[in-house]
C-alpha positions as CSV (number, residue, x, y, z in Angstrom):
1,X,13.5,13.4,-23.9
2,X,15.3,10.4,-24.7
3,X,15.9,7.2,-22.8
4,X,17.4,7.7,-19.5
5,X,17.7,11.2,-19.9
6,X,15.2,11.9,-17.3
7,X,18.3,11.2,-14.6
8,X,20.9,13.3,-15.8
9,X,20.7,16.0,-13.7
10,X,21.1,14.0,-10.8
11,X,24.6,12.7,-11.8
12,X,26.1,16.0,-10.6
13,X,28.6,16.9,-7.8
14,X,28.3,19.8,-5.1
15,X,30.6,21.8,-7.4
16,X,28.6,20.9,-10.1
17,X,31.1,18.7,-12.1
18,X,29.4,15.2,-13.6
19,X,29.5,12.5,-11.8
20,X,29.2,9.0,-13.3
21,X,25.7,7.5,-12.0
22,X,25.9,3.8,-10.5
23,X,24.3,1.0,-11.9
24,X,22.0,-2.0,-10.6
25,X,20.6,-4.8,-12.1
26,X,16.4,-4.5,-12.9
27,X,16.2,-8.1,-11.6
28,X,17.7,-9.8,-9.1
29,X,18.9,-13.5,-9.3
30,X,18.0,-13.4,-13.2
31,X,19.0,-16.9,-13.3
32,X,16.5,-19.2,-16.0
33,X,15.1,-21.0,-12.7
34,X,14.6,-18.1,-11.0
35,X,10.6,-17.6,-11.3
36,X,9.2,-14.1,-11.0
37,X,5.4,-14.6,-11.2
38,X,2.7,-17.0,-11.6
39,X,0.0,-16.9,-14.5
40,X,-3.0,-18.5,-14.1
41,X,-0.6,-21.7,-12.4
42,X,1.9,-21.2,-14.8
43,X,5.5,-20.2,-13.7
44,X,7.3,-17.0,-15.9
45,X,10.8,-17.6,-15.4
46,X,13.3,-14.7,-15.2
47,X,14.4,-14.7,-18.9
48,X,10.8,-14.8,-20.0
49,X,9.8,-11.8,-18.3
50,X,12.9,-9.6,-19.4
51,X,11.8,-10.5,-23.1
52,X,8.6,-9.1,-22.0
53,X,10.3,-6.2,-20.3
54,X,12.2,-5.6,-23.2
55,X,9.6,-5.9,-25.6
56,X,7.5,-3.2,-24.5
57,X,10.5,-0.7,-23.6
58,X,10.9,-0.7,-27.6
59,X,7.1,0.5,-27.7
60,X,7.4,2.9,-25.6
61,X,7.3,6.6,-26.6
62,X,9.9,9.3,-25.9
63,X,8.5,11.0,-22.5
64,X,9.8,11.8,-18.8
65,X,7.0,9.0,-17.0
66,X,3.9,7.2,-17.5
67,X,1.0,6.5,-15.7
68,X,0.9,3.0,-15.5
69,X,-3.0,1.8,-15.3
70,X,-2.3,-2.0,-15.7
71,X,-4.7,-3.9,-13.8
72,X,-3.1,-7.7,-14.3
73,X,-0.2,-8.1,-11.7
74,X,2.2,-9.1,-13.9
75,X,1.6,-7.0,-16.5
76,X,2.2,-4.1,-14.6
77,X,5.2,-6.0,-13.1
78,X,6.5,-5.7,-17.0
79,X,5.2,-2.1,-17.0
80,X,7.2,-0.7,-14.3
81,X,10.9,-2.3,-15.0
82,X,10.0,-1.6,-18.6
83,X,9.7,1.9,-17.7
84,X,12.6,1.9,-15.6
85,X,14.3,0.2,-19.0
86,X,13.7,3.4,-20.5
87,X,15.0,5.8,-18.1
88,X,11.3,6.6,-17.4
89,X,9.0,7.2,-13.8
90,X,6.1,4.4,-13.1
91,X,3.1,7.5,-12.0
92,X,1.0,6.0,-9.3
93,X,-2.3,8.2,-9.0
94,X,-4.5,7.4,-5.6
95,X,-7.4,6.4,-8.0
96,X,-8.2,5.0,-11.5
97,X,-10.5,7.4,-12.1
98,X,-10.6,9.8,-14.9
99,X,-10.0,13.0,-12.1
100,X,-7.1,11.6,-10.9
101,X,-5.8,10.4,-14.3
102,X,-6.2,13.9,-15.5
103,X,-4.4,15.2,-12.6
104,X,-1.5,13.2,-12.3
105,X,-0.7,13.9,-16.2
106,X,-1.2,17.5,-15.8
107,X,1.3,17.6,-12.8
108,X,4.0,15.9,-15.4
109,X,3.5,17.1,-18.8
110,X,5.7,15.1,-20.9
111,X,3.9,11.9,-19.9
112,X,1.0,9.6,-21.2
113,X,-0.4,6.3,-20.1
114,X,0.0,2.8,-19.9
115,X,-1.9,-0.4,-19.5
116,X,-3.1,-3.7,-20.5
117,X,-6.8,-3.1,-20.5
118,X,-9.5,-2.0,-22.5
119,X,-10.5,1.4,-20.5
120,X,-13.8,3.4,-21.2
121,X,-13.3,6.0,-21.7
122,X,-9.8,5.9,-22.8
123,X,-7.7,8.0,-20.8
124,X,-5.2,10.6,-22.9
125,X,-2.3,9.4,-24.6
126,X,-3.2,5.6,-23.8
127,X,-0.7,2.9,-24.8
128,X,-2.4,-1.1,-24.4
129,X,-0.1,-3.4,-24.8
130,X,-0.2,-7.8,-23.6
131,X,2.6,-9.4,-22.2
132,X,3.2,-13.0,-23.2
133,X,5.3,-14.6,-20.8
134,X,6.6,-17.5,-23.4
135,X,9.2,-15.5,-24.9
136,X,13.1,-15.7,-24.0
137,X,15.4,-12.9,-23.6
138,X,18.6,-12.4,-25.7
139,X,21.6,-10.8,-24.2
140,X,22.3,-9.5,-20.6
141,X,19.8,-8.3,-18.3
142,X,19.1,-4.5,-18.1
143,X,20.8,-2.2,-15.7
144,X,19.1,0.9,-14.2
145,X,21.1,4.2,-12.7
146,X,20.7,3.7,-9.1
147,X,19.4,7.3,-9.1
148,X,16.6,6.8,-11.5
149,X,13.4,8.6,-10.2
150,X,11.3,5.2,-10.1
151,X,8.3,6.1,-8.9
152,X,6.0,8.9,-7.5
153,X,3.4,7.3,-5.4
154,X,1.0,9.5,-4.1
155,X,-1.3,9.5,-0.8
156,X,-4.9,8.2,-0.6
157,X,-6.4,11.4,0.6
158,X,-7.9,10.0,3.6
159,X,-6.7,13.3,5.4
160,X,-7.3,15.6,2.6
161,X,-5.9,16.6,-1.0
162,X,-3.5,13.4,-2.7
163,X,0.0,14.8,-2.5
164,X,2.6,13.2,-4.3
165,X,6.0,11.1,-3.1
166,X,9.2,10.7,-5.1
167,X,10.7,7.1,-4.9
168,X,14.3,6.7,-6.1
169,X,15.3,3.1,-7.2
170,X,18.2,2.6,-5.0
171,X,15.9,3.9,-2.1
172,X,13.4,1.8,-3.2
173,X,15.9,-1.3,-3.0
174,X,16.8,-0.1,0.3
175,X,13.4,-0.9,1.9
176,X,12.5,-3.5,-0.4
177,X,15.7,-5.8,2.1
178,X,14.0,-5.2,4.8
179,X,10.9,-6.6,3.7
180,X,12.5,-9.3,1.9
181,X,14.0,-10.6,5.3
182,X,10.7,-10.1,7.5
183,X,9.0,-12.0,4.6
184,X,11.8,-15.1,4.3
185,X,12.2,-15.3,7.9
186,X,8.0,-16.1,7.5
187,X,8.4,-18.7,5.1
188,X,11.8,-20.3,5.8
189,X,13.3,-19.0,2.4
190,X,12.2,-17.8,-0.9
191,X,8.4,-17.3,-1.0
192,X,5.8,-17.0,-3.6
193,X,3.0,-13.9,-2.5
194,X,-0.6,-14.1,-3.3
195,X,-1.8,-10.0,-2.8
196,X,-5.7,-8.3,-2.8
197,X,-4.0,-5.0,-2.5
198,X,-3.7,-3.4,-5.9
199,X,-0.1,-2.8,-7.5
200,X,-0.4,1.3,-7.8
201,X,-1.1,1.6,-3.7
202,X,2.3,1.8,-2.0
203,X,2.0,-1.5,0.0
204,X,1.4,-3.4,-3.1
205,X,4.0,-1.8,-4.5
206,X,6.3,-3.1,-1.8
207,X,5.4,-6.0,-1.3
208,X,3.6,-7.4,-4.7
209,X,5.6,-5.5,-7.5
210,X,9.4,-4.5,-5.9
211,X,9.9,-8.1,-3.9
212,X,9.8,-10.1,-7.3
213,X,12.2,-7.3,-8.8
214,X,14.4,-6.8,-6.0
215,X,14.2,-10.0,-3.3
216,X,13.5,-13.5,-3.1
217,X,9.9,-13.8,-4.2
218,X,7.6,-14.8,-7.2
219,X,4.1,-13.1,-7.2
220,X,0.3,-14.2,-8.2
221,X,-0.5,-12.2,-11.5
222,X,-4.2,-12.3,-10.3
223,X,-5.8,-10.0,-7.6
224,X,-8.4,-11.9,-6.0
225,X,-11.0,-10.7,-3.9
226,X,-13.1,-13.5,-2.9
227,X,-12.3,-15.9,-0.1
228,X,-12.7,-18.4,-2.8
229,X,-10.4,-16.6,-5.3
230,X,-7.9,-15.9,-2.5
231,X,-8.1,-19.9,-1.6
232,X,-8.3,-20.8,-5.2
233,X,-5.0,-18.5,-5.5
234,X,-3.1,-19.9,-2.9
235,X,-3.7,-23.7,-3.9
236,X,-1.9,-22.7,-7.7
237,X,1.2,-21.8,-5.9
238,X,3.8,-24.1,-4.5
239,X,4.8,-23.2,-0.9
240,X,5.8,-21.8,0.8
241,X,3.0,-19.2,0.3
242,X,2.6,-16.1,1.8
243,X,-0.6,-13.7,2.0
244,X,-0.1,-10.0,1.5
245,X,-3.7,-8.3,2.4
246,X,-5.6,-5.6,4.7
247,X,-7.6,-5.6,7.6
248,X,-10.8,-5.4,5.8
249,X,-10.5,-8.4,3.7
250,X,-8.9,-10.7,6.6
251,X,-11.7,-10.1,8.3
252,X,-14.1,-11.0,5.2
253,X,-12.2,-14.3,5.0
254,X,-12.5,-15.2,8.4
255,X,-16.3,-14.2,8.6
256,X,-16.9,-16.1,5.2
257,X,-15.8,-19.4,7.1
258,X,-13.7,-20.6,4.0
259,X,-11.0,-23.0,4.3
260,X,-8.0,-22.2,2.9
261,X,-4.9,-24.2,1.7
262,X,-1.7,-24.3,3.9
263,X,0.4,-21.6,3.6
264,X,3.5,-19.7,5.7
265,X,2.4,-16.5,6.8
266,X,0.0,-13.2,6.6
267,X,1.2,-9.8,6.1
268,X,-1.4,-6.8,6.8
269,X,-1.4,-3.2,6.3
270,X,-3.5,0.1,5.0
271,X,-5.5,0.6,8.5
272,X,-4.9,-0.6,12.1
273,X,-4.9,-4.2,12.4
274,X,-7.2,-4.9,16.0
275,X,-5.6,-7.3,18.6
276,X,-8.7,-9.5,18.2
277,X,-8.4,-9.8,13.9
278,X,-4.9,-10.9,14.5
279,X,-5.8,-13.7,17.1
280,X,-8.7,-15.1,15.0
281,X,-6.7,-15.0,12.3
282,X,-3.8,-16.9,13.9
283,X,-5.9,-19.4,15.5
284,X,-8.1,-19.9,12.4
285,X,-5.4,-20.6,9.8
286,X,-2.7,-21.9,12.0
287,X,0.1,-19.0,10.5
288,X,1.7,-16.0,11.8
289,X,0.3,-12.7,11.5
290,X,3.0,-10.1,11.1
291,X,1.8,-5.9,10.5
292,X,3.7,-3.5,8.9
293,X,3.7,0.1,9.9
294,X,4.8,2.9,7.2
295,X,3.3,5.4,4.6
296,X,3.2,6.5,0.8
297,X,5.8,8.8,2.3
298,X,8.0,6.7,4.4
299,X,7.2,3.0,2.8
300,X,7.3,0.2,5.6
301,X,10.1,1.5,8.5
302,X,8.7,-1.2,11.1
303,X,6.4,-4.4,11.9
304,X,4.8,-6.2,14.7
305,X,2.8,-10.0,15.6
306,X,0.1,-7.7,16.3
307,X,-1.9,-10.9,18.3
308,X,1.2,-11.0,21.1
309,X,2.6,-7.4,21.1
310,X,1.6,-3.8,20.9
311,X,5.3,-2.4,20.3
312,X,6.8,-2.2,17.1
313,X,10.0,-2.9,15.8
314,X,11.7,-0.9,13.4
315,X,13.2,-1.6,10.2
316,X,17.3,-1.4,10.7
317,X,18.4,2.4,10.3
318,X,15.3,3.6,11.1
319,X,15.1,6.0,13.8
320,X,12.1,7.8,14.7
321,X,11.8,11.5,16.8
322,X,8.5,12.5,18.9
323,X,7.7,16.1,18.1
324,X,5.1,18.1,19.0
325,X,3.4,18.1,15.5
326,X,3.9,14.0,15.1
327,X,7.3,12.1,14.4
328,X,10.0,13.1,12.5
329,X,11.3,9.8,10.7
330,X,14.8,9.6,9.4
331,X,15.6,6.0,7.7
332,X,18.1,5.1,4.7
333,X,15.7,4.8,2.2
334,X,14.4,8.4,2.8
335,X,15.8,10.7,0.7
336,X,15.5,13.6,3.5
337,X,14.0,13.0,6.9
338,X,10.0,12.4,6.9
339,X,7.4,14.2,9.5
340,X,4.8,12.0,10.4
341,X,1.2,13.0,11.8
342,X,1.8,9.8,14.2
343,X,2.3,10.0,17.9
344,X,4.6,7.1,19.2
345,X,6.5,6.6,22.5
346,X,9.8,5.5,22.5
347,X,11.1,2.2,24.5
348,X,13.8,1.5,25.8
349,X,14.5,-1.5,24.2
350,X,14.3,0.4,20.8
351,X,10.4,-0.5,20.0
352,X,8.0,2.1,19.5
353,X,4.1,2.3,20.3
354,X,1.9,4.4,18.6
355,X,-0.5,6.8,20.5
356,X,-2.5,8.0,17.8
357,X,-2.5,10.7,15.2
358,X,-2.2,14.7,15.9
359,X,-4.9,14.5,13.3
360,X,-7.6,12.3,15.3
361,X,-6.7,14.5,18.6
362,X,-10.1,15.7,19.7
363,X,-10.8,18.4,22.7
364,X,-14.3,19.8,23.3
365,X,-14.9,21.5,25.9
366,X,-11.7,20.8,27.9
367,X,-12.2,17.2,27.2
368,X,-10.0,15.1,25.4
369,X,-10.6,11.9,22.9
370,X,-9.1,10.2,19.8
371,X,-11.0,9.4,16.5
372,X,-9.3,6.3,17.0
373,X,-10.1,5.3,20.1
374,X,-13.6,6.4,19.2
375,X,-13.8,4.4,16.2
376,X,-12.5,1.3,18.1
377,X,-15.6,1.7,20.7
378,X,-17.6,2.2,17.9
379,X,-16.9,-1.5,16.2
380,X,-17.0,-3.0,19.5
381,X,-20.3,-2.6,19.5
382,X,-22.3,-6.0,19.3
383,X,-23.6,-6.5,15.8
384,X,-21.4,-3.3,14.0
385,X,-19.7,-5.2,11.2
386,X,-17.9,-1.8,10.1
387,X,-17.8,1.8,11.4
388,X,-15.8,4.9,11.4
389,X,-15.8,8.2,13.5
390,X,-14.6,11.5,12.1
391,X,-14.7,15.1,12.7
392,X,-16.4,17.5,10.4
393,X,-15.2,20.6,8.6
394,X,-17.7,22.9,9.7
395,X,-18.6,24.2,13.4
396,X,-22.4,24.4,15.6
397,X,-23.4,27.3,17.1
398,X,-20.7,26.9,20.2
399,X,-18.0,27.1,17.4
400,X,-17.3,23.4,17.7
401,X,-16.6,20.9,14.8
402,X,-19.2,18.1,15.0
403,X,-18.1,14.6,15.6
404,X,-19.9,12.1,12.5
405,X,-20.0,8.6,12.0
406,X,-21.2,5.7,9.6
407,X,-22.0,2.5,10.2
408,X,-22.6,-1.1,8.8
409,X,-25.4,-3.0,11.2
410,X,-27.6,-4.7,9.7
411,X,-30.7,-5.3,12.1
412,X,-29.9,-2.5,14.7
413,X,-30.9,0.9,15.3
414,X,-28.5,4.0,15.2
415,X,-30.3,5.4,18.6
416,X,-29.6,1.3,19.6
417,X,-25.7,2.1,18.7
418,X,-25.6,5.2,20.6
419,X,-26.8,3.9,23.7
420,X,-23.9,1.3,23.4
421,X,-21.4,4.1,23.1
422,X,-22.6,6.1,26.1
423,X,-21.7,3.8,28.4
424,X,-18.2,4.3,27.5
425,X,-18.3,7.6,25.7
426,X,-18.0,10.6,27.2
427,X,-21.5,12.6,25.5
428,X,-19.6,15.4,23.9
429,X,-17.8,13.4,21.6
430,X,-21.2,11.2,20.8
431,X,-21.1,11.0,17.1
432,X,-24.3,12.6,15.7
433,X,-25.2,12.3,12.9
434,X,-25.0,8.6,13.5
435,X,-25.5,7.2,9.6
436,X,-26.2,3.2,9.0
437,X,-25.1,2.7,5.4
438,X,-25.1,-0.9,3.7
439,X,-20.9,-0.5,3.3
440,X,-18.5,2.3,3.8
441,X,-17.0,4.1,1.0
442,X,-13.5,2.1,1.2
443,X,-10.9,2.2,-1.7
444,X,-9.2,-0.7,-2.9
445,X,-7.1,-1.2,-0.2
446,X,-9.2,-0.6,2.5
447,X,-8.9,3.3,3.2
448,X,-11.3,5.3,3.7
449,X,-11.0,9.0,1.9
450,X,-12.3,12.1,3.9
451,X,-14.1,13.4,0.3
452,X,-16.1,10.1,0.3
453,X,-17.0,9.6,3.4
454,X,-18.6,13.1,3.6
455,X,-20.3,12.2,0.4
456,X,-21.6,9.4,1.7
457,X,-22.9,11.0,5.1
458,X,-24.6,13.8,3.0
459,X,-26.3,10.9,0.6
């Protein structure tokens, strides 16, 4: 297929007569001061990156999409809009592994894969290739059909089997506003975003990979992990600075007692954010805490200060509808309306608060419970440093699915944890097995799959 042919079909009427597809730019503000991403200290200035873009869009093969693998932030910052250069889609797979790989490129046969690594084993059809950031563009920036299928992200699988998401560039532009103004209205004006979540997840997509294409921001190339690589991050940027990260590491960085350089604002998403995290994190580095609520599905429709408020407030145009089965989500950057497994009530100021998921709805024996609710008693406990509660598959001789858990405790008993819950637990929906493990099975970003978490109760 060539270049750009992949959106063709789009460009049609209802009576089926061509239409002529609208154009955007791949970069906004692609002025020579405008930077896009920071290296190592060093700023890549808008012209230097769209030589970079450019280069590789003349590498790349004839195909429909690619599955881009790049680990570095900014390489795979030039691997997406080169991709979108050629009229091509940026394949997101939940996991780097070879599975995943596999089935991602089986799904979309006229594809291969792309990154800036050397992999072992090397997955099918690999293309590694090195931005170099000193280069400067010739000519006019590149403009992509609005309608260009930029993206298929697809779920982590924390509920079951991956499914994949379509994600349409002028869609994508859509939400990528509305982040762009929560995020400026942190720091005051443009921003530079230091991210631990990876690029392929959905929320670093949004917020790590789209914002320096699309809004007013400039992103660290590196993902650190550390507290000492996130400080170390944060001090190579000028401010304002803004932190882009999950639950799981905010809560590492405040446990690991580091200090960190000034910056505007934290952003946090992938799993619930509690009430507590958010104060501790507010009172610790002196900064606002905003979450953002939204799916692989749906990318981000609202956000809340979660250490004042409980209600959230949605993204402009988005309107949500309570349904038996969850929430049916209709928002301009959807291309048809979204069902969601979340419960929410509707206020009457136009906020929303989330009761849960249909999902983690338990009743046993005419008693009701949440796994959320469950799992929230279960970390309360003194000395649980991380925990979950889910239901398993299979049933006990009453024809009931068992309630599980996992647990990270160092120094305590699980019969010790157990007696903690009962106080507050109703005893059918006592987890057992209770298993202590040394760390749960979390992906990248923080989630926690259902396929590894009963691997790691049956290991």
């Amino acid at each position: 297929m060539e270049p750009g042919s992949s959106v063709s079909s789009a460009h049609e009427s209802q009576q089926g007569a061509p239409v002529a597809p609208s154009w955007g730019s791949l970069l906004a503000g692609a002025s020579a001061q405008r930077v896009v991403a920071w290296r190592e200290g060093h700023p890549i200035g808008a012209h230097a990156f769209l030589a970079d873009v450019e280069a590789l869009a003349a590498r790349l093969p004839t195909a429909t999409a690619a599955v881009n693998l790049c680990e570095n932030r900014y390489a795979f910052l030039v691997a997406f809009a080169a991709l979108l250069r050629r009229g091509q889609t940026n394949l997101l797979p939940p996991s780097r592994a070879a599975r995943s790989i596999d089935e991602t490129l089986a799904a979309h046969p006229d594809s291969y894969t792309l990154g800036d690594a050397v992999l072992d084993p090397v997955p099918p059809r690999y293309l590694r290739f090195a931005p170099d950031g000193g280069a400067t563009m010739a000519g006019s920036p590149a403009l992509i059909a609005s309608d260009l299928l930029a993206a298929v992200g697809y779920t982590s699988g924390s509920t079951g089997v991956p499914r994949a998401n379509p994600k349409r560039w002028d869609k994508l532009a859509i939400s990528s506003g509305h982040n762009d103004a929560l995020l400026r209205s942190l720091a005051g004006g443009d921003y530079n975003v230091v991210a631990t979540v990876p690029p392929q997840h959905m929320y670093g997509l949004e917020f790590s990979v789209l914002l320096p294409l699309l809004g007013h921001a400039a992103v660290c190339a590196e993902k650190p992990f550390f507290a000492a690589d996130i400080a170390a991050s944060l001090a190579r940027l000028p401010q304002p600075r803004i932190l882009v990260t999950t639950p799981v590491h905010l809560r590492a960085l405040l446990d690991s007692g580091y200090t960190l350089p000034r910056f505007a604002g934290i952003v946090s998403a992938t799993a619930p954010l509690a009430r507590e995290l958010a104060q501790a994190a507010e009172a610790r580095f002196g900064v606002p805490v905003q979450e953002v609520f939204g799916s692989t599905e749906t990318c981000v429709i609202a956000h809340r200060r979660t250490a004042h408020a409980d209600a959230w407030t949605p993204y402009p145009g988005v309107t949500l509808h309570p349904q038996p089965d969850g929430t049916r989500v209709e928002a301009p950057q959807l291309m048809q309306p979204v069902v969601l497994a979340d419960l929410v009530e509707l206020l009457p100021d136009g906020r929303y608060r989330l009761c849960g998921r249909n999902t983690d709805l338990l009743e046993i024996a005419g008693k009701r419970a949440s796994l959320g609710d469950l799992t929230h008693r279960l970390l309360a406990v003194p000395g649980v440093r991380d925990g979950v509660v889910f239901q398993l598959d299979e049933t006990d001789a009453m024809g009931v699915r068992r309630i599980a858990a996992l647990a990270v405790a160092p120094g305590l008993q699980a019969g010790t944890i157990l007696d903690a819950l009962r106080r507050g637990v109703d005893a059918v929906f006592l987890p057992r097995p209770l298993k202590l493990v040394a760390a749960l099975p979390r992906s990248e970003t923080g989630k926690l799959p259902r396929a590894a978490l009963l691997a790691a109760l049956a290991g």
